[in-house]
N, C-alpha and C positions, 0 to 999 in steps of 0.2 A: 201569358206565358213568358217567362223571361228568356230574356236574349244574350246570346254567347258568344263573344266578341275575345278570338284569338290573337293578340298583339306579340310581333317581333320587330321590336328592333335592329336593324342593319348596323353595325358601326365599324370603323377598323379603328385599334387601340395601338395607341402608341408612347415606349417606354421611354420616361427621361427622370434622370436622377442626378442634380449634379455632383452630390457627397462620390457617387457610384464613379462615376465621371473623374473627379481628382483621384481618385483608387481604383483605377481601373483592371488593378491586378488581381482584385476581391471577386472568386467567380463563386462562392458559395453563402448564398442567404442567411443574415443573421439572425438564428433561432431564437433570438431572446426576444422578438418580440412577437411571439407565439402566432407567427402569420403564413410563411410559406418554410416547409423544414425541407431540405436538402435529407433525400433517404436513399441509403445503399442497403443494398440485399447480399447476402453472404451465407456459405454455407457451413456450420461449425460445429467442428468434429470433438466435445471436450476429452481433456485425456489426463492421466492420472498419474502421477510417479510417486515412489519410496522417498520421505525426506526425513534425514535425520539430521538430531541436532539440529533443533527448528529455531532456537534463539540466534542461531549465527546463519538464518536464512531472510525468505523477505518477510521484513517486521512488519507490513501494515496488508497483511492479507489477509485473507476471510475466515474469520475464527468461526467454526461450526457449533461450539458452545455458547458462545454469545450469540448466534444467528438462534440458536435456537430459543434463547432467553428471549431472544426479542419476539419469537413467533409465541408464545407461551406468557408474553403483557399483552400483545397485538388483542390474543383471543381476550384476555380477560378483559380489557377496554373496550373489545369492542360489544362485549355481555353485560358491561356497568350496569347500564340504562334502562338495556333490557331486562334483567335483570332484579332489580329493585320493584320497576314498574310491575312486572311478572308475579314477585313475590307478595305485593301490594293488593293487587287484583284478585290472587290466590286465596288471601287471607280475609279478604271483605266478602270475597264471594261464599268461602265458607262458614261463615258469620252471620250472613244469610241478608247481607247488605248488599240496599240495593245503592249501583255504584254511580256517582254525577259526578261531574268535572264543573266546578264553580268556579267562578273568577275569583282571581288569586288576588289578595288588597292590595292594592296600591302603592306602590313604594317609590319618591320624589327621588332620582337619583341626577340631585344637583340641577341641573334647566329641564330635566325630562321629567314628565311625571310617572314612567315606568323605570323599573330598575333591570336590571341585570340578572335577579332570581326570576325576575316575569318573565323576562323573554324566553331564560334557559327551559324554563317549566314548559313553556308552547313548546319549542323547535326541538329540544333534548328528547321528548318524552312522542312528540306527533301530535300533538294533541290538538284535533281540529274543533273539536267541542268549545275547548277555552277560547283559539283562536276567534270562532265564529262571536264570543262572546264579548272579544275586545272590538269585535266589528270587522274583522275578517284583515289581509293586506293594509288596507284603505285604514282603517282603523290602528291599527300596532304602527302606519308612516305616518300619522296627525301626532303619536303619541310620542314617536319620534322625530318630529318636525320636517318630517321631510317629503318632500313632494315627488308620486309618483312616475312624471314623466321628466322634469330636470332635476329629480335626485335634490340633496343637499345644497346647502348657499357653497360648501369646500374653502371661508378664505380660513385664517388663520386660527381667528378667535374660537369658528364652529367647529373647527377639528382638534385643537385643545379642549374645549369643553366634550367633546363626544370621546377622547380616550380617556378624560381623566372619569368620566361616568361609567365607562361601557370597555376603558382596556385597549390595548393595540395589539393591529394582530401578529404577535410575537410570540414566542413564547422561552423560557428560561434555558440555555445550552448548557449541556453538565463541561464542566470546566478540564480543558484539557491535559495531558499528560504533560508536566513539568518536566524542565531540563535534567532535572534530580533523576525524575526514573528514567531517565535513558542514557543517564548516567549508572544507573544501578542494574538497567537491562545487561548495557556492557561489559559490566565488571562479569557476573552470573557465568560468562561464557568458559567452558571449562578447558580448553587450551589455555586459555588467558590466566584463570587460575591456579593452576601448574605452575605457569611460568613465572607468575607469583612467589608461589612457595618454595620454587628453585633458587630465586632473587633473593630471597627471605633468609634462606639458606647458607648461599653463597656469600652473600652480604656478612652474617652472623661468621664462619669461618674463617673467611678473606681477614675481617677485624682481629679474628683472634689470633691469627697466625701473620699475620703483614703490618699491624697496627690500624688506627683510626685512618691514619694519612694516605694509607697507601692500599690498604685492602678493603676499602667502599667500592673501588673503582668496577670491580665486576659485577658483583650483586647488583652496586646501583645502578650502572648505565641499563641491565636490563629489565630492572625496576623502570628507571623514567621511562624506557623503548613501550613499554606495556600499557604503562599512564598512559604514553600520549597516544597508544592506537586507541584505548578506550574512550578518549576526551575527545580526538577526532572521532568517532564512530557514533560517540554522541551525539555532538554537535550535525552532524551529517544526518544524524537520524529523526533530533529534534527539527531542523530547518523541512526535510521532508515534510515532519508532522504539519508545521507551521503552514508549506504552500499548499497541500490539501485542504485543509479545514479552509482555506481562502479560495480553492478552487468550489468546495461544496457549498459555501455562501454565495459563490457565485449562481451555482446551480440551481439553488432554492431561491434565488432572488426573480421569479418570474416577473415577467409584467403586462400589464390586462388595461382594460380600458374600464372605465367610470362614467356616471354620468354627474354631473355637478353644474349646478349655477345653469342648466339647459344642453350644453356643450358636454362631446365625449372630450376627455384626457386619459393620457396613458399616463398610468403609473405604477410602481412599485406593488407587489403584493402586499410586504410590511405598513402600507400607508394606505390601506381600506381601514374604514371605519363604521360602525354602527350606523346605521341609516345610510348607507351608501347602497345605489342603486348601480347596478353591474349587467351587463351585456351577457349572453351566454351564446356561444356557437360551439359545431361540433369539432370535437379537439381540446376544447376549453378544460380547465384544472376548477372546480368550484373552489372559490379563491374562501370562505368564509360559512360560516349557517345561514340558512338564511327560507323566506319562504319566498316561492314563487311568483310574480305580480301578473306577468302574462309568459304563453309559450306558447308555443306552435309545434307540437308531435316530439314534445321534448320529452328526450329518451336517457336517462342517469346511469352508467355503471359505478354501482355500490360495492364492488367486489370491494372494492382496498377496505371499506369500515365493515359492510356485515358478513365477507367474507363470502355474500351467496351470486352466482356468477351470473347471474340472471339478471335481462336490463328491467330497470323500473323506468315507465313510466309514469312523469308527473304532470298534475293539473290540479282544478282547482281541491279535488274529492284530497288529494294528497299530492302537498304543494310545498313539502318542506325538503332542502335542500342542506347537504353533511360537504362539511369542508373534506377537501381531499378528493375526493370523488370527480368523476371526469364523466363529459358529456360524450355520449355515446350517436347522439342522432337530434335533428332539430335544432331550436332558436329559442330564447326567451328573454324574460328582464328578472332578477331576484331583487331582493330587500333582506341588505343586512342585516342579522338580528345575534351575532354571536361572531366574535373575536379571539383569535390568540388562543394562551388558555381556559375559555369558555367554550371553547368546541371542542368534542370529541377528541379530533385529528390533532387537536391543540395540543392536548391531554396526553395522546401517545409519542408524539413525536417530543413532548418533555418529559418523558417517562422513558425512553430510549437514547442509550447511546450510538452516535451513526459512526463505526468506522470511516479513520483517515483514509481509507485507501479499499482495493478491492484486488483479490489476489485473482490474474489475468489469467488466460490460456498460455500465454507463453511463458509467463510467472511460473506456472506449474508445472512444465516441460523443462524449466530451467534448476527444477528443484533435482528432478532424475540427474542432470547432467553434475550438477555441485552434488551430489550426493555422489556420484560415481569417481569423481573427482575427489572428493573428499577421502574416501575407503581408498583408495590407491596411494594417496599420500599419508595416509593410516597402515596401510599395508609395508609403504615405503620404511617410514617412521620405526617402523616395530624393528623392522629388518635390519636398521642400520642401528637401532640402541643397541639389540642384543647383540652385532659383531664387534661396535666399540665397549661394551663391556666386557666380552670375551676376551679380548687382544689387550683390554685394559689389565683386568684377573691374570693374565695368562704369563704379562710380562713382557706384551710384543708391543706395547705403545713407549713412545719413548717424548720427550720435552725438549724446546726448541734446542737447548745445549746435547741433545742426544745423550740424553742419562734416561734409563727406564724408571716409569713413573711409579710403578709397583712391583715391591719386592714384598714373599710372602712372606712375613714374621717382620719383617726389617721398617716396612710402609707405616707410621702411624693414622691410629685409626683416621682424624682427621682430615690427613691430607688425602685417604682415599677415597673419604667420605665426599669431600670437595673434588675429587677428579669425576666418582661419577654423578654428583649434581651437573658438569659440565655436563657430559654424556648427555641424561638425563633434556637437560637444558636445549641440546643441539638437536635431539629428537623431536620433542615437543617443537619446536620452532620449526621444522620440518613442516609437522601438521598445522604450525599458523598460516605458513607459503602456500599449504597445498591448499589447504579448505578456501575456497573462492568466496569471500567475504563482499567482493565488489560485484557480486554481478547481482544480487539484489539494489544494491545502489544504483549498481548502472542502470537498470530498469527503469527502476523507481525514476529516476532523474532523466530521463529520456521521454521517458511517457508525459512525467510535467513540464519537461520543456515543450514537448510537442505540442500540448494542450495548451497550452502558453499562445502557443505561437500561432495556434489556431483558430484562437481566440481574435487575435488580433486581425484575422483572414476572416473574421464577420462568421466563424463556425464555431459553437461550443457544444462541444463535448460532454455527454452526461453522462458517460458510463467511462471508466477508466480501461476497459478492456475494448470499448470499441477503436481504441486509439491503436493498435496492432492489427485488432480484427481489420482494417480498411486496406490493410498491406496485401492480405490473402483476399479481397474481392473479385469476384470475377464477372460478378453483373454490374452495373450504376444503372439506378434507374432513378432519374429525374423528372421532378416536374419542371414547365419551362419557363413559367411564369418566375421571374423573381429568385430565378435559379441562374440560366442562361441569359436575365433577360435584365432590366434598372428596377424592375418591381415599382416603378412608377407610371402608368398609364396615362394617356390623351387619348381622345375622339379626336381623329385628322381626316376621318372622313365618314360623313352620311346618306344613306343613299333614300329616298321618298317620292312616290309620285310617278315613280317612272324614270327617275332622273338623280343626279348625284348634285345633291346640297353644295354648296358652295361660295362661302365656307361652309362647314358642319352644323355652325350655329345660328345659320341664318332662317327663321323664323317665317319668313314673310313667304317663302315656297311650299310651306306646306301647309293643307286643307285643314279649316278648323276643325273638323271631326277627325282628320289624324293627329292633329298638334295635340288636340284632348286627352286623345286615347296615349298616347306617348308619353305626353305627362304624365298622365296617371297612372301608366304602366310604371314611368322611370322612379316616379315617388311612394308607391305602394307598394314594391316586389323588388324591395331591400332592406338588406340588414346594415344599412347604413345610415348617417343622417347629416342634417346641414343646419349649422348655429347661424342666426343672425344676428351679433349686438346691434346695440343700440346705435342709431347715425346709418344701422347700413353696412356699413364699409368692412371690412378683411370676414368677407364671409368663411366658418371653416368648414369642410366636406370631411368627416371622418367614416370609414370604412376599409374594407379589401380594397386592391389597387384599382380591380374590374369596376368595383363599386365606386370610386371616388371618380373613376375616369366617365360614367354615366351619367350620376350628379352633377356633376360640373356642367357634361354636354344640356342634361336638363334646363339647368340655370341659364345657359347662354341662349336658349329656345324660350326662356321665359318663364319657368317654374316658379310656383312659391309653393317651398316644400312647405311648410306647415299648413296651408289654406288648402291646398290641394288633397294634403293626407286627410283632412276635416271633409270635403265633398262627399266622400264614400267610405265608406264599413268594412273591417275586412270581415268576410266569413269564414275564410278557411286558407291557411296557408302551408305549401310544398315546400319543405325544408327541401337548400337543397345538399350534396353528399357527393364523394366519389364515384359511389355504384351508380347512380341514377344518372349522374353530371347534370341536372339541367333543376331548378328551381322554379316555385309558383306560388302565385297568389290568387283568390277571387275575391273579389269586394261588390260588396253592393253599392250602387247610386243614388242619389234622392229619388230618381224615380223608378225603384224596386229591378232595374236592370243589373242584371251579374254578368261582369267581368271578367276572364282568366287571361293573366298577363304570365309570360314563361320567359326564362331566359335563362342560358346555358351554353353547353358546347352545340355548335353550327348543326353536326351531324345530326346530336340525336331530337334537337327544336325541331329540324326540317324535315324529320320522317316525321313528328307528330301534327305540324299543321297539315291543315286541308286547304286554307284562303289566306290570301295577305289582300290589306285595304292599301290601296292606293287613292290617289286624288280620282279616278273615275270606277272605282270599286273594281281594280282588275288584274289579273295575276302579274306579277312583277318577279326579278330574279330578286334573291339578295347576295348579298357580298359577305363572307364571312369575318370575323374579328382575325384582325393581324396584329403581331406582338415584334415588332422588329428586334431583330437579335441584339446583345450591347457587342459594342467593338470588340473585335477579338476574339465571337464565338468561334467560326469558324475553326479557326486555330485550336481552339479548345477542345470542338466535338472532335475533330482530328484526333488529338491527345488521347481525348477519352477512349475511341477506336482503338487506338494503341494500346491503351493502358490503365486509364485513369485520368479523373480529376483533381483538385488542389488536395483534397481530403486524403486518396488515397495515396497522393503522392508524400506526406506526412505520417500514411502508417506503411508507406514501405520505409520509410527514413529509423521510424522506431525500430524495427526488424532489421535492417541494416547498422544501424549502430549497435545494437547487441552484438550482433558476429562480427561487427568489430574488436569489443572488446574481447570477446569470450578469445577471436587465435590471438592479441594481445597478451592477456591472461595465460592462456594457454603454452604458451611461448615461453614464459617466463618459468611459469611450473614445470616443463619438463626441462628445462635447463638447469634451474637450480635441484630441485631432485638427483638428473643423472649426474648432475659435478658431486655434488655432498657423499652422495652413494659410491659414486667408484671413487675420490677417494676415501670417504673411509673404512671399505673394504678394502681396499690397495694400502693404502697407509696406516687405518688407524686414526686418521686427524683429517680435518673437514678445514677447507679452506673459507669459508664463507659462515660464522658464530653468527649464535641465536641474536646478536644486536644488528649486525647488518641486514642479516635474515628479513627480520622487524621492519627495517626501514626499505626492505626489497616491498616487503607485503603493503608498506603504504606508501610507496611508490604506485607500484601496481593497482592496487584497490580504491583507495578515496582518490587520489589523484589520477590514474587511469581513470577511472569512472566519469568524473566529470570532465575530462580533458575528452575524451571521446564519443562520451552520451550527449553530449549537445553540440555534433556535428548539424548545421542544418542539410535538407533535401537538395539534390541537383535532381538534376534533367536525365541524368545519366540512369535515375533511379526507373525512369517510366520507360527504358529498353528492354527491361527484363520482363520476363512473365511474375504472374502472381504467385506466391509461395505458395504452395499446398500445405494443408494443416499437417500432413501427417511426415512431409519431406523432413529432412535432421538438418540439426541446427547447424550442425557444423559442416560444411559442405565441402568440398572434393579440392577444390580452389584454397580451401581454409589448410585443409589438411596440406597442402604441397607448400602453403607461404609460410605455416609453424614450422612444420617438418624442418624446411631448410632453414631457418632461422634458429630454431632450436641446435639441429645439426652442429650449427656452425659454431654458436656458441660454444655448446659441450668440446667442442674442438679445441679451437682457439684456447679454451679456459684452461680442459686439463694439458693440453700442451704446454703451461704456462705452472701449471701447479707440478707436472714432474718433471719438466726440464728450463723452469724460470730462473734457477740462477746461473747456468750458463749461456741461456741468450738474453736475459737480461745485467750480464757481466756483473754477477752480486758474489762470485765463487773466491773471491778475497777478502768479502766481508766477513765481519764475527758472524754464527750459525744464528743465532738470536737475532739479529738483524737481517738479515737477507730473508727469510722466512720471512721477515712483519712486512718487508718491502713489496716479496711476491706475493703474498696477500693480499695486498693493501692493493697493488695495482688490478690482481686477478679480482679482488671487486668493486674498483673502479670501474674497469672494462667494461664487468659485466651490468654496472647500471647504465653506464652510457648505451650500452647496448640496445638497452630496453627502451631508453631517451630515443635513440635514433630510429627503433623500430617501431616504437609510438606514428611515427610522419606513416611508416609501412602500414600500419595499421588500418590509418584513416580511408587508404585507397587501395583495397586487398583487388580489385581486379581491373587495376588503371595503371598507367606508367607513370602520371605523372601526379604523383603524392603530392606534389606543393599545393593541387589546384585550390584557391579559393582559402588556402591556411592563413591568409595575413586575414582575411575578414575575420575568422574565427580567433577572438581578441582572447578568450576564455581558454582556449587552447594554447594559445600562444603565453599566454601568461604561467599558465601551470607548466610548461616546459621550462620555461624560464626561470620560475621559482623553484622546479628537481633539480638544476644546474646550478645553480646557487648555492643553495643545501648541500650537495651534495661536494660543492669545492671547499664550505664551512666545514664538514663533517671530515675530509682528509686532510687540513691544512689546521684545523683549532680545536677538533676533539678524537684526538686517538687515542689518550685513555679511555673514554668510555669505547668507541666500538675496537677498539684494539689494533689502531692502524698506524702508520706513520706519515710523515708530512714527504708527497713525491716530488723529484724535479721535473723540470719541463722536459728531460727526454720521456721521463715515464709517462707525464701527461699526454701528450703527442701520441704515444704507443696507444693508450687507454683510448684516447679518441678517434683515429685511427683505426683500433677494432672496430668501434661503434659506427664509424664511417661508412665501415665494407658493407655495413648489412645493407646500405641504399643499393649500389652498382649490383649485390648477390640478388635484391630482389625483382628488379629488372630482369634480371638474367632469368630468375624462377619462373616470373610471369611468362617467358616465351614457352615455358615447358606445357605441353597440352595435357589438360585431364580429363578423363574420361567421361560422357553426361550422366552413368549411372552411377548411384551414389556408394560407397565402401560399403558402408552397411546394407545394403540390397546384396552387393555380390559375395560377402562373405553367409549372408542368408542363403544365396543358390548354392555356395560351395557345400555349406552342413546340411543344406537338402538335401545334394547328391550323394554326400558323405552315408548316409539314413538312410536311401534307398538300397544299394547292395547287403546292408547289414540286415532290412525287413527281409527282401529275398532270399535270406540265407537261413 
């Protein structure tokens, strides 16, 4: 009767890293090499809004027509196979043929004497008949040179020879959208086109009536203003595309280990090849086709190729294994037999376009808000064409010399035509300001700075939406291993016999029937292994950290892993898994005795033994595995307590820079709205033309955007609570720092547009002149304005706006580069925006305005707001509003 011999190991493990160690600021495990993943739990609410006018929203969101195209090749790819085979069988069977699977001829493909159709025909089709016929595993690795248990020779020569026969596994990326069509996206946009055909217009009349010389200057300046938002918008659109498609290579670039020449290596997914011999644990991505050589209770979700949700288990009966497909339970070893485009997975994923991008939850919540935004400055727009055309017709509009611009019979056609193209002109440009063109960008550009930068923090990011989603978490639930910890292990202490080893690896204290059984526990009941070249020397341990930190202790006690795995048989081995936490093996001995070696978490090993052997066969304690913290955790789980980790302190940052720009943004649009509006209801004439306009909106828009979407995270960010999905974006705090910002502008402006030429002493000048001058400073003013409320922006509920603004090089430059421009554009082009060149008192005034908004917004910040949000309470008010009216 055989005998059952329960072995545990005692050890405490401990972490050293020194990469970890120089970076000690990295507290989140790097997912790329598919070993321990940092995972946050969240709960998320999707939500839905109205978007119009989708080509001036976010361009690289989730096209439901293409998602569907791709669900509708998915199925038909994933039926190929089936399919053909099905029909094949159908037709033999009713032919009344009886059906065999024969070996397929042989075909030399270059050093191999199977080819590439032989393999596909096994593994594509399952076809265990043929398999058996080439001699099963054992048989298809001779044919492919390659040796079951050290895999391939891997140097240079062998793996050019094995792609140029057998293909790499790549496969062909359909070629991305050109600069051209995001040039052509642009143009498409129907504001933009208008203001085209205005320019088009104007341009055409101005000539006919002013000459060549002198009447381009309107049409074209807002011809070029239109070019260059489109040329930016491009370029801004295109570079997006460009750092996606580099993010998604990053994403797909998994990396696994190998086995080659005896020894595991990690490498590249792209750089498996045919005969290569691959590790499988659960988690694992099957990196290729391939068939099974051995496994252990391995368990395949097929869902992603046959679509049916149900796990398969494979073994020898069916042992073929589909690229793509992920390991649901268990351990094995596969044998490449299919690459790149020679697999299925190959197939679809060259047959599909993958979206740059993925349209977020707050992507989608921001569409409601630009859209809302949009119809108001649409609303706006409408209101103020039809009063300036009214006052135009009517006779109340009058030209800088105060002569009325239209008399009815007396006006020719022309020059009315040309007054309300202006109108026309000033409308539409309205709706350029209002419609919020940057907050797609800003998104866009914030979520891949973030992911950028998180990358670099040893966290990548595979979903673009998870990068906001981490703002709103409110659990972290971590593993601690390689999370909290160096993810590098040691044995620093062993305990046997009754007594604590001493060193760990000291040998000579422990009884040879426990040193046996240790060994054989530590070299049998892993999914690890240990290479020796030749001489001996730099042995390598590859595995999980647990594992490499066991091996090693093995070695130092004496192991020789390969003789030792040769002494006994496995019969049966306990994958092991989360659910279960604890792992097994039992092996047979030369002398027919079984073995069960376990090892796992403390708790649940020590409710299932019954004995531990020591040196006088008698119960001992043991000591549990210790993982010592990395420096700093302390501090860390603190944080966490608080708030968060590195992770989420990067998707509060994204969430935070959005409502930056959006009261930015915001600010700016109701200020230029309420000036255009009152005056030209009050006047007739708009202080702030469609060219200025233009250059407010890319100020605002491309330059806002990346001036303030790639703020990074402070500290300040993990004092707050977590956003709730369903709380408004703009919040109560937003609403008081635009308010008064807005406010104050509209003030200061039209104070300036109806009584600028007596406090700015222009009441001597010719009429023609003092107008271009009150102009010309009322929107200087007003850009500086926005330059200055930019710094307000960055720190909407801080006093002190400067913090940390010299690091941010990005910001500080695009400020620099608006003040620039913007002293080129009053001093050397005022025919095109229609300005004049100001003196130093003006300037001084203009900056000056822009000044106050610092010291105003101090001032604002002392004012308290309420914690319930406007929108909640204007809901309680039309609740109560409803009830007397139901009761009645």
């Amino acid at each position: 009767m055989p005998l059952f011999y329960e072995v545990l190991s005692g050890v405490i493990l401990k972490k050293e890293d020194e990469q970890e160690r120089r970076n000690k600021s990295a507290t989140v495990t790097n997912p790329i090499n598919n070993k321990r993943q940092h995972k946050l739990l969240c709960l998320f609410y999707p939500q839905a809004a109205l978007v119009l006018n989708a080509s001036r929203r976010f361009r690289y969101t989730l096209d439901l027509k293409k998602q569907e195209e791709k669900t509708q090749i998915l199925r038909k790819i994933r039926a190929h196979a089936q399919a053909i085979r099905a029909a094949y069988l159908f037709k033999a069977a009713g032919d009344g043929q009886v059906i065999e699977t024969t070996k397929p001829p042989a075909a030399s493909a270059g050093e191999f004497p199977i080819g590439q159709e032989q393999l596909a025909s096994v593994s594509r089709e399952h076809d265990t008949v043929a398999l058996q016929q080439y001699g099963g595993v054992a048989g298809i690795s001779n044919l492919l040179k390659t040796n079951l248990e050290k895999g391939i020779h891997g140097d240079d020569a062998d793996l050019l020879k094995r792609r140029n026969a057998f293909g790499s596994n790549d496969y062909p990326r359909k070629k991305g959208r050109s600069f051209w069509m995001f040039m052509w996206d642009a143009c498409k946009d129907l504001t933009l086109i208008i203001l085209m055909v205005a320019a088009a217009a104007s341009l055409a009349l101005g000539i006919k009536s002013e000459g060549i010389e002198e009447g381009w200057y309107d049409g074209g300046s807002i011809a070029f203003a239109v070019i260059l938002v489109i040329v930016v918008t491009a370029i801004s659109d295109y570079k997006q595309s460009l750092q996606f498609r580099n993010l998604n290579e990053e994403k797909r670039n998994i990396h696994l280990e190998v086995i080659r020449g005896g020894r595991r290596i990690e490498i590249s997914i792209y750089e498996i090849v045919v005969g290569d011999v691959i590790p499988l644990n659960i988690g694992n991505q099957v990196p290729a086709d391939g068939i099974l050589i051995t496994g252990h209770s391995l368990a395949i979700d097929e869902s992603s190729m046959t679509g049916e949700s149900k796990i398969v288990h494979k073994d020898s009966k069916d042992p073929f294994l589909m690229s793509g497909c992920k390991v649901a339970d268990g351990s094995g070893t596969m044998l490449v037999t299919g690459v790149g485009v020679n697999t299925e997975w190959g197939l679809l994923m060259a047959s599909i376009s993958e979206d740059t991008g993925e349209e977020t939850p707050l992507q989608v919540r921001l569409n409601g808000v630009a859209t809302f935004i949009g119809i108001v400055g649409l609303s706006v727009a409408v209101v103020v064409l039809i009063v300036l055309l009214a006052r135009f017709f009517s006779g109340h509009t009058r030209d800088a010399s105060g002569n009325v611009q239209f008399k009815a019979g007396k006006t020719k056609v022309g020059d009315a035509i040309d007054g309300a193209i202006k109108i026309v002109t000033v409308a539409v440009t309205i709706v350029v300001v209002a419609v919020p063109e940057g907050l797609p960008l800003a998104v866009t550009l914030t979520l891949a700075y973030s992911m950028r930068k998180m990358m670099a923090d040893k966290a990548l990011v595979r979903r673009l939406s998870a990068c906001e989603t981490m703002g709103s978490a409110t659990t972290i639930c971590s593993d601690k291993t390689g999370t909290l910890t160096m993810n590098q292990m040691t044995v620093v202490e062993a305990y046997a016999g009754g007594k604590k080893n001493d060193p760990p690896g000291n040998k000579s204290e422990l009884s040879p029937k426990l040193h046996s059984l240790l060994i054989e526990g530590v070299a049998q009941n892993t999914n690890g292994s240990v290479y020796v070249p030749e001489g001996g020397n730099d042995v390598e341990v590859s595995g999980s950290p647990t594992e490499k930190a066991i091996l090693h202790w093995g070695l130092e006690i004496g192991m020789n892993f390969d003789s030792t795995r040769s002494e006994s048989s496995i019969i049966h081995v306990f994958p092991f898994n989360s659910e279960k936490k604890r792992g097994g093996v039992a092996v047979q001995t030369a002398d027919s005795e079984v073995h069960i070696h376990w090892k796992g978490a403390a708790e649940i090993v020590l409710a299932c033994c019954t004995r531990y052997i020591d040196a006088n066969d008698q119960l001992v304690d043991m000591d549990e595995e210790k993982d010592p913290c990395r420096p700093g955790v302390k501090d860390s789980v603190e944080l966490c307590q608080k708030s968060g980790v590195k992770v989420v302190r990067w998707g509060r940052s994204v969430y935070a820079n959005i409502q930056k720009f959006i009261q930015f943004q915001l600010t700016v649009n109701v200020a230029a709205l309420v000036i255009n509006v009152v005056a030209a209801v009050s006047s007739g004439d708009v202080p702030l033309n469609a060219v200025q306009l233009l250059w407010v909106n890319l100020i605002m828009d491309t330059l806002g955007a990346l001036a303030l979407a790639t703020e990074p995270p402070t500290d300040h960010l993990m004092d707050r609570p977590p956003v709730g999905r369903r709380e408004p974006l703009i919040t109560n705090i937003m609403w008081r720092n635009l308010l008064i910002q807005a406010m104050y502008q509209v003030s200061v402006l039209l104070v300036l547009n109806f009584r600028g030429r007596s406090i700015l002493g222009l009441t001597h000048d010719k009429n023609d002149h003092a107008i271009k001058v009150k102009n010309t400073l009322i929107f200087n003013a007003f850009v500086l304005s926005q330059i200055f409320n930019e710094f307000n922006a960055r720190k909407p509920d801080e006093f002190n706006i400067f913090s940390g603004v010299t690091k941010n090089y990005l910001f500080m430059g695009i400020v620099g580069l608006t003040v620039v421009l913007q002293i080129i554009i009053i001093e050397f082009l005022g025919k095109f925006t229609s300005t004049v060149r100001l003196n130093w008192k003006q300037w001084l005034i203009s900056v000056i305005i822009g000044f106050i908004s610092w010291p105003l917004a101090v001032v604002g910040k002392l004012i308290p707001v309420p914690d319930t949000p406007i929108n909640n309470v204007f809901s309680r008010f039309r609740g109560r509003r409803k009830e007397p009216e139901a009761s009645q």
